[in-house]
N, C-alpha and C positions, 0 to 999 in steps of 0.2 A: 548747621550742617543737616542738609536734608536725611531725613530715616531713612536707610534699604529694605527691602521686605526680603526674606528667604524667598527663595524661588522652590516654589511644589514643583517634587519630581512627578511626571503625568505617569502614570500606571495604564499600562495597554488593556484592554478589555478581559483577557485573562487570566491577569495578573489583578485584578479587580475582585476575578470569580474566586481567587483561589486566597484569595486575603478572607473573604467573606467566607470560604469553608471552614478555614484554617480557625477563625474566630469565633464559629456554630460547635468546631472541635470542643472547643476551651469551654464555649461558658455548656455545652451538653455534659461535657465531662462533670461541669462543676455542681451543675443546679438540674441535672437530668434533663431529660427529652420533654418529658408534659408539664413540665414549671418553666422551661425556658418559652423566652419570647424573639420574632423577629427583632424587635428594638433593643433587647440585650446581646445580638450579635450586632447589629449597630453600633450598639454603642462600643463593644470592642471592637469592630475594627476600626471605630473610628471616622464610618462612613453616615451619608445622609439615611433616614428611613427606606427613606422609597429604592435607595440604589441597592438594598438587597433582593426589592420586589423584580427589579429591573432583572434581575439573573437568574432567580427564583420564583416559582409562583407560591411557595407557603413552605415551610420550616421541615416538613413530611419530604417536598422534593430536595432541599438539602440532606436532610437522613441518608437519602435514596441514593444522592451522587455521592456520597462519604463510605457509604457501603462498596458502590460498584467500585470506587476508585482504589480503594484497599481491598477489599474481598480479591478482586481481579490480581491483584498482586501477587496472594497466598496461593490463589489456582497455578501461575507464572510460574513460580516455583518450584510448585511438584511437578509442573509440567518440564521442568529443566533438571531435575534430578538427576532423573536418568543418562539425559548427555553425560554424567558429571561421572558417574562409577556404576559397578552393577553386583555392588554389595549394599544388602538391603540394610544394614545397618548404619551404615554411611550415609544413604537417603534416607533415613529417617532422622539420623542425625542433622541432615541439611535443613529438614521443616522444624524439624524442635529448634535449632539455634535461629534460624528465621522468627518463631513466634516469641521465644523468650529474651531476643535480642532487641525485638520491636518494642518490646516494653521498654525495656532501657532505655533505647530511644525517643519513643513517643509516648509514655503512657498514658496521654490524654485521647489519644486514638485506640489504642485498647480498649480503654475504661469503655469509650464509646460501642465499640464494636463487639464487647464483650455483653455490656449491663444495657446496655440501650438498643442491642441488635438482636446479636446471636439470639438472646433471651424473651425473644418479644414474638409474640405470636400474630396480633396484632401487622406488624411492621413487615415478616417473613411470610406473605401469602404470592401467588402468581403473580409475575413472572420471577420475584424474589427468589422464592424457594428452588428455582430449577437455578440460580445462580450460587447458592449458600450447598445445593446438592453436587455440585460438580467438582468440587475439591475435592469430596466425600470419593466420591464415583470413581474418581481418577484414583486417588490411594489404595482403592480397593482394587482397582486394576493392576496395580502393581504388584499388591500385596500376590493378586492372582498369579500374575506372573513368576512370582519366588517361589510360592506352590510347584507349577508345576516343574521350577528347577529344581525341585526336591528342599528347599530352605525352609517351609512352613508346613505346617501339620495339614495334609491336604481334606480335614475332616471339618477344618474351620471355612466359615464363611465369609468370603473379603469383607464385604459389606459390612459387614457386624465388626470385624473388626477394625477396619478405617473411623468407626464411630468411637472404638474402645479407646485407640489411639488419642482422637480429637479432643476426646470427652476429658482425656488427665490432662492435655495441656492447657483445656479451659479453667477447669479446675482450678490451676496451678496460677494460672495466669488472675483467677476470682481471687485467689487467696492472697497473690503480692496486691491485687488493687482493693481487697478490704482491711490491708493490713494484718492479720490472722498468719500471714507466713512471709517470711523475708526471703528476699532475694538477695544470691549472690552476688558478690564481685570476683572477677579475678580468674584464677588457678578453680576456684571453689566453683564459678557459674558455669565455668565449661563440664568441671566434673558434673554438676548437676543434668547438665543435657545429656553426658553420656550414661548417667544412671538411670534417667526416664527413659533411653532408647531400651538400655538391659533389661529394664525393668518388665517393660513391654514384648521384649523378645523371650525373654526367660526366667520371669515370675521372681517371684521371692524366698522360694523353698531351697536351704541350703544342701547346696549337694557335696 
């Protein structure tokens, strides 16, 4: 009886690129950014050498589209808040469950964007930075806004604060991916998100 061969399913040209990010994800996550090599995303995805070079020109311009494609997401968001309600606790509740929800989901993309991005000086230079600043920017706009509805202490500075905000959820996000702090499930992770918003909007001094 003659053998059958499996029939490869053909993969369209972007579904190629995105097997090949997806794969830069995992082993970045696993062996960092300057110990990984293009042939160890090869070899996870499972592709020839050279057809990472085909979509890529070096491991730096993967970084680069792994940032824009998720960074750009995080801007979406805050950028959609406000459709959403015009209580600021609410929108802020919507970006906290965005970031801490994303770990759940992906934290191999975290790990990335947290240990191998956010944190790299290096990596966040022009036109980088005016993209990693525009979440920022946009928060602080907001923030401004609730100022002058009378919601926020009109003595603070958006800016400094959209950073105070950012700064606990990376934090939080360093400490579920060093292991140093667990993360919830449940009844318990949502409470977690609404205690970083209070926390944020009104400190920790019992009144």
């Amino acid at each position: 009886m003659p053998r059958t061969e499996k029939k490869r399913r053909k993969y369209s040209a972007e579904e190629k690129k995105s097997l090949i990010l997806n794969s830069a994800i995992r082993v970045f996550s696993q062996k960092g950014f300057h110990r990984s090599r293009i042939s160890d995303i090869a070899d996870e995805a499972g592709v020839a050498y050279g057809l990472v070079y085909h979509y890529f020109e070096n491991k730096q311009e993967i970084l680069h589209t792994i940032f824009e494609n998720n960074w750009g997401l995080l801007t979406k968001v805050i950028d959609t808040v406000e459709e959403q309600t015009d209580d600021l606790s609410q929108k802020l509740l919507l970006i906290v469950s965005f970031m801490l929800d994303a770990y759940k989901l992906a934290p191999d993309i975290i790990q990335v964007m947290v240990m191998e991005i956010a944190r790299s000086s290096k990596f966040l230079k022009e036109p980088k930075i005016e993209a990693f600043e525009k979440a920022f920017s946009r928060l602080a706009e907001i923030l401004s806004h609730h100022q002058k509805k009378g919601d926020i202490a009109t003595d603070l500075e958006p800016k400094f604060l959209s950073y105070c905000f950012f700064g606990i959820l990376e934090l939080i996000l360093t400490g579920y991916l060093l292991g140093t702090l667990q993360p919830k499930n449940g009844e318990q992770h949502e409470a977690c998100k609404a205690s970083l918003v209070s926390i944020f909007l009104h400190g920790i001094i019992k009144r």
